[in-house]
C-alpha positions in Angstrom: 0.0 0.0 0.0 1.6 3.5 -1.2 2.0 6.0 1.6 1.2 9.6 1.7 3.8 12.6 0.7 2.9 14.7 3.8 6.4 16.7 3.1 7.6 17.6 -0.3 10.4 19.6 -0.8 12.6 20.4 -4.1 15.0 22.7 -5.2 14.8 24.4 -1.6 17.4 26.9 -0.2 17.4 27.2 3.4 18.4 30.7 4.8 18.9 32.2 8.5 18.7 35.7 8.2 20.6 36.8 4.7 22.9 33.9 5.1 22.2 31.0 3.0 22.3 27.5 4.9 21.1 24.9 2.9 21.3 24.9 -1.3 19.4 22.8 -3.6 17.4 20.7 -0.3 15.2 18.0 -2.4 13.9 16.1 0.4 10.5 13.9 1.1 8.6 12.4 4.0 5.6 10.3 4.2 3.3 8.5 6.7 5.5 6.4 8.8 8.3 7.0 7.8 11.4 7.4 10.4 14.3 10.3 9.2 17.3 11.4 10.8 19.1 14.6 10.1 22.5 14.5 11.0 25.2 16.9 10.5 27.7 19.5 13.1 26.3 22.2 15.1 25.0 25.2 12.8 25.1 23.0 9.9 21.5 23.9 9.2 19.6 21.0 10.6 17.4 23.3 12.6 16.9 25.6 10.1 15.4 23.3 7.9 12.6 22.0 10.8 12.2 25.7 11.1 11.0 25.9 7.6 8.7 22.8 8.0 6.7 24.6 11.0 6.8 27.8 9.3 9.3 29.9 11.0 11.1 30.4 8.6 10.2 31.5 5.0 11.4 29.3 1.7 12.9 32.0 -0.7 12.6 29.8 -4.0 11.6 26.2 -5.1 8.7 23.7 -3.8 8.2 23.4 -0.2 4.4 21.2 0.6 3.6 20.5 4.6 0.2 18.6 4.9 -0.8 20.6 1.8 0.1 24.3 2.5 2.6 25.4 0.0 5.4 26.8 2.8 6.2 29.7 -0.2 3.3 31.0 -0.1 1.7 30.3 3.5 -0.5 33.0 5.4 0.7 34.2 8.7 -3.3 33.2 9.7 -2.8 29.6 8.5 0.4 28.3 10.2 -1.3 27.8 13.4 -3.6 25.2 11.9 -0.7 23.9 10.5 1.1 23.8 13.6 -1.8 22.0 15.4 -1.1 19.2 13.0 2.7 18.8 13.8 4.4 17.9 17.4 7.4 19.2 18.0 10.2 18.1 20.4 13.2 20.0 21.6 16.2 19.7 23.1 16.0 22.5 26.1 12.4 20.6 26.9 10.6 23.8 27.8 8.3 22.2 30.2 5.9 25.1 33.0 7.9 25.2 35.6 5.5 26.3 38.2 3.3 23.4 37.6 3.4 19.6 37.7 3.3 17.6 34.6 -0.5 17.0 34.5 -0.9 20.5 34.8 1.4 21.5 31.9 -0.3 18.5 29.5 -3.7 20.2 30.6 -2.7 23.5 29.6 -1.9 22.1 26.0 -5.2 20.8 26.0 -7.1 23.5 27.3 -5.4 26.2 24.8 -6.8 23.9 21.9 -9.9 23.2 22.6 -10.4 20.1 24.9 -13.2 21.4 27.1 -14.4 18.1 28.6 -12.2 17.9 32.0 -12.8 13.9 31.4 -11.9 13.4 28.1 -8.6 16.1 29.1 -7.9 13.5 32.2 -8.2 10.5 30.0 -6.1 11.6 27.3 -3.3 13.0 29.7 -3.1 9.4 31.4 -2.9 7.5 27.5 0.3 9.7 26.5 2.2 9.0 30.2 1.4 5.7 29.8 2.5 5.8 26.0 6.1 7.2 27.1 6.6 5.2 30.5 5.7 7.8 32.9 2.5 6.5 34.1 3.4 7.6 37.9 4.8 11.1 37.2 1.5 12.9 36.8 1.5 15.0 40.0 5.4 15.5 40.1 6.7 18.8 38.9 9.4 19.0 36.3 12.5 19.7 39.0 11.7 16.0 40.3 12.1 14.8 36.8 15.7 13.4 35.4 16.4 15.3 32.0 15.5 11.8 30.0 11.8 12.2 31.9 11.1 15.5 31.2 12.3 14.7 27.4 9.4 12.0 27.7 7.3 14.4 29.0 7.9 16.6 26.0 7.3 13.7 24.0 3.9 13.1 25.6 3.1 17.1 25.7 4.0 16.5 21.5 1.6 13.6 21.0 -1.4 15.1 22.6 -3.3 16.2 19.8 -2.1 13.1 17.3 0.0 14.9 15.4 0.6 13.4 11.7 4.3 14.8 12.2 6.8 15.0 14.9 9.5 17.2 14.4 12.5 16.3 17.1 15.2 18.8 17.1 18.3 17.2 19.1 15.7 15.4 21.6 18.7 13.1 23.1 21.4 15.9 23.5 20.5 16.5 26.8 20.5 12.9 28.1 22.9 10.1 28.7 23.4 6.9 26.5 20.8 4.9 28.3 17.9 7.8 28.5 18.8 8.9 25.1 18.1 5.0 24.1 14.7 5.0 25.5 13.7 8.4 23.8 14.9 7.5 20.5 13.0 4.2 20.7 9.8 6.0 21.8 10.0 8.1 18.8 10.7 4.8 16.3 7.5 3.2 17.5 6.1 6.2 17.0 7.2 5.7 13.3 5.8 2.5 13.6 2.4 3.5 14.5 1.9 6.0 11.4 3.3 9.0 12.7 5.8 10.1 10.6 9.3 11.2 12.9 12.0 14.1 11.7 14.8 13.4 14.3 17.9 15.9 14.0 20.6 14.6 15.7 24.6 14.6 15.8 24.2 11.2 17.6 25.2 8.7 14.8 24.8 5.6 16.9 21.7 5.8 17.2 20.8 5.0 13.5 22.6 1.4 13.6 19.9 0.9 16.3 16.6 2.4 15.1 17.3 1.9 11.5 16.0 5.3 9.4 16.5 7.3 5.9 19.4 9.3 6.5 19.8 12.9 5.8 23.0 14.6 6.2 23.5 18.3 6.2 27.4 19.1 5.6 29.5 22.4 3.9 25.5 23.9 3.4 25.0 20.6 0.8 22.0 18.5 1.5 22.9 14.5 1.5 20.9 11.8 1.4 22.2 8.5 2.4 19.7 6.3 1.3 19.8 2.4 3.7 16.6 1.4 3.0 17.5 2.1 -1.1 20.9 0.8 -0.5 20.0 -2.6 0.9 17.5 -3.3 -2.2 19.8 -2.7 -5.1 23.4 -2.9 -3.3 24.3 0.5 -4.2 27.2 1.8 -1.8 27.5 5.5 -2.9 25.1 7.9 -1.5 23.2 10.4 -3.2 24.5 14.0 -3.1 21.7 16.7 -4.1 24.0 19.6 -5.3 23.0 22.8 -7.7 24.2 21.5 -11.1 27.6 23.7 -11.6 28.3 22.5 -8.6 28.2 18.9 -9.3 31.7 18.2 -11.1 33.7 20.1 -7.8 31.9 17.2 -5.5 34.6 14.8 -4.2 34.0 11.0 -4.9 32.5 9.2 -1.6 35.9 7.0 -1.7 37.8 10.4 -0.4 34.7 12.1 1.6 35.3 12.5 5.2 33.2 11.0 7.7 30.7 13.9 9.8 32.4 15.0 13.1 29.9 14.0 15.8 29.4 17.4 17.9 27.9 18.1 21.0 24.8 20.5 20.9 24.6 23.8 23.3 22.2 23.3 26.5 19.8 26.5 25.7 18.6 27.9 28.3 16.0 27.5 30.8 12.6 28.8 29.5 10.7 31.2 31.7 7.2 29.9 33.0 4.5 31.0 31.1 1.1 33.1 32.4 -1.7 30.3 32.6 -3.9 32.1 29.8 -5.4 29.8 27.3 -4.4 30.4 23.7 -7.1 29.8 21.5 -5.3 29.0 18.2 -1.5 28.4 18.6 -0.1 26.7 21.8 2.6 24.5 19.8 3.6 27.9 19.1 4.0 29.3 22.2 7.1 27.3 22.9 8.0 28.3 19.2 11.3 31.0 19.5 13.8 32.8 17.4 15.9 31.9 20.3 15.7 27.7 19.4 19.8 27.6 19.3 20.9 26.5 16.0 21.7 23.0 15.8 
């Protein structure tokens, strides 16, 4: 059964402000489907989430998220769009004046669960989803940084998003909670919900096997496994503008990616308990995501 493009970029330039990140990005997602971004710090892997959530605008080519055209998106529209994605960052941005059930209400409330019940229930079936069953009442000081990454996860996965965007979710943690967050986010994958994982964390991809896209000297790499195992192939695909493509060094010669440990941003301030009617994925939404 053919899945459904629900991302559909080609030809793409990514900038950050006038400087050009990304050239020539031709990149795809579709139900299910589990994708790393790797690459260095400020190589332009959270850039390019940036564009998928609509914080940053595509200067030229074809950008499609769930259907909006990201070149030509209202400001009025990326909300809705927003609703429809769950996004998971590194520096967790969790309320910290309130417990957890608290802060997964709050989500709730702000867009449009107005049954207490079905808030409660729903609340209790993400915990559970992520391990942290228990954890409800306990506020996010009493977590470990790989629970309140889960917590994220659950916040993320509270209105059954169709795509979760996680920018450097394990850079925070150690091996063993960065395992367990990774495999959430696989069976995830599993279930239908298609998973965009930046990460410098390489190991994790012999693990949780994934299409690999590598961001490197502002090119945009795919390294195909899932094409390589069917027809043997050992090269991987390089997406380049075309005079660029004679200057590109054979894979034989190419340097492997320097694994490179992200910046802890810093802590968010709480937020004012005021229900947002249209946008709270946004409200943890910042120019001040550190570039990863």
């Amino acid at each position: 059964m053919e899945k459904t493009l629900i991302i559909n970029f080609k030809e793409v330039d990514i900038k950050r402000e006038d400087n050009t990140v990304l050239y020539n990005v031709n990149f795809n997602v579709s139900e299910g489907d589990f994708i790393y971004l790797t690459g260095v710090v400020g190589s332009g892997k959270s850039s390019l989430l940036k564009t998928i959530y609509g914080e940053l605008d595509v200067p030229c080519g074809t950008a499609e998220v769930l259907g909006y055209d990201m070149r030509h998106i209202k400001r009025r529209h990326i909300p809705a769009l927003r609703r429809q994605l769950g996004i998971v960052f590194q520096d967790f941005r969790l309320l910290t004046d309130r417990n957890v059930r608290r802060n997964l209400d709050f989500v709730l409330r702000s867009t449009g669960w107005k049954n207490r019940t079905e808030r409660a229930e729903r609340i209790r079936q993400v915990l559970e989803t992520v391990g942290l069953a228990d954890k409800q009442e306990s506020m996010p000081y009493q977590l470990s940084g790989g629970e309140q990454q889960r917590v994220c996860i659950a916040r993320a996965i509270l209105n059954r998003p169709r795509i979760i965007l996680a920018d450097e979710a394990t850079g925070n943690q150690d091996s063993e909670s960065g395992l367990q967050t990774a495999r959430i986010l696989y069976e995830l994958a599993q279930q239908g919900t298609a998973v965009v994982f930046a990460t410098h964390n390489n190991a994790l991809i012999e693990q949780f096997p994934g299409r690999v896209y590598e961001c490197r000297n502002n090119q945009f790499i795919c390294h195909d496994d899932e094409t390589e195992k069917q027809d043997n192939r050992t090269e991987p695909v390089i997406q380049v503008r075309p005079e660029r493509a004679e200057k590109q060094e054979s894979p034989a010669t190419r340097e492997e990616p320097v694994e490179a440990v992200a910046p802890v941003a810093d802590e968010s301030p709480a937020i004012e308990e005021v229900p947002v009617a249209d946008d709270i994925p946004v409200a943890t939404i910042t120019d001040n995501t550190p570039e990863l």
